[in-house]
C-alpha positions in Angstrom: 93.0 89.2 110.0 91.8 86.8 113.1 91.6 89.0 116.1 93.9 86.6 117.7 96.8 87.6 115.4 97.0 91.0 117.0 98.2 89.4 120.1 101.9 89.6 119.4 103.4 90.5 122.8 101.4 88.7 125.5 98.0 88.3 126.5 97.2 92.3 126.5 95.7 93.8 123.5 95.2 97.8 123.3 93.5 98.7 120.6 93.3 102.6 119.5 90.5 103.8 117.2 92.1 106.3 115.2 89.3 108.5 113.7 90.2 108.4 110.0 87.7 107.2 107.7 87.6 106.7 104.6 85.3 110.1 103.2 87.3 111.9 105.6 89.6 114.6 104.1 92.3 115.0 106.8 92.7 112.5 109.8 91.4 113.7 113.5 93.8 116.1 114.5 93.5 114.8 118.4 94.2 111.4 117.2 97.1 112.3 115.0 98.6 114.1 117.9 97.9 111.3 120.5 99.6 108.9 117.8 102.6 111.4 117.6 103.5 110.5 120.9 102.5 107.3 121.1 105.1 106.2 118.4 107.9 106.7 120.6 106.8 105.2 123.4 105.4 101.8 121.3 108.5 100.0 121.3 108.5 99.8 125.1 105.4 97.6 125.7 106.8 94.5 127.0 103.8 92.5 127.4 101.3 94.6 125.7 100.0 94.6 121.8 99.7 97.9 120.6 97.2 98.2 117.4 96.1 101.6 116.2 93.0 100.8 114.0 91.1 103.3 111.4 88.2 102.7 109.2 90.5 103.6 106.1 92.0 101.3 103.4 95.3 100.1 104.9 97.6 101.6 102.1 95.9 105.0 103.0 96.7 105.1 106.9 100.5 103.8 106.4 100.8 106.7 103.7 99.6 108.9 106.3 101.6 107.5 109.0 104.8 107.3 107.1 104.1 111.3 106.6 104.2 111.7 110.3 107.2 109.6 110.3 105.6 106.6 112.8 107.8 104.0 112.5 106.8 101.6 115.5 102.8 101.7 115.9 101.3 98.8 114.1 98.4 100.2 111.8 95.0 97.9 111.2 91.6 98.5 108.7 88.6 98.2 109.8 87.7 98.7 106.0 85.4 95.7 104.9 84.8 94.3 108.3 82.5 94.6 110.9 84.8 96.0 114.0 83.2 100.1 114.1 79.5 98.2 114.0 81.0 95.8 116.7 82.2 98.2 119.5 79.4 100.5 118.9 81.4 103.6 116.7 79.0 103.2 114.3 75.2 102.9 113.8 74.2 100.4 111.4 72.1 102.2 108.5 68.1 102.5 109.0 66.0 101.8 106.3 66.4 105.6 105.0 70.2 105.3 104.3 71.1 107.6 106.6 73.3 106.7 110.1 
């Protein structure tokens, strides 16, 4: 996805990094309750985009989302692409494999 395709409602983009990778057994439980309220309140944004991104493969946050029953957030991977490495949430490997 272009990063210009997330501007959907004006020239405002808000983009939430939801902390739920991939290896990660259970979503952040901050981020899951900052998105709880957040869903109700999405619809509202006039002239905002709203995007609530997490390193996971897509079908794995909107099984999780449709668990918490968020309807109105609109969900993005970062799987595959270089947006944690981009804004600095993630370290790019050394030469040992390790973060």
């Amino acid at each position: 996805m272009r990063l210009s395709a997330l501007f959907n409602r004006g020239d405002t983009l808000v983009a939430y990094s939801f902390m739920y990778g991939p290896k990660m057994e259970k979503a952040c439980p901050m981020c899951t309750s900052m998105r709880d309220g957040l869903d109700g309140n999405a619809p509202i944004a006039q002239r905002t985009s709203l995007v609530v991104i997490a390193s996971s493969p897509l079908e794995r946050i909107v099984d999780f989302a449709r668990g918490r029953g968020w309807r109105n957030l609109r969900l993005v991977s970062s799987a595959g692409n270089s947006y944690n490495l981009d804004y600095q949430a993630k370290m790019p490997r050394a030469g040992n494999g390790r973060c």
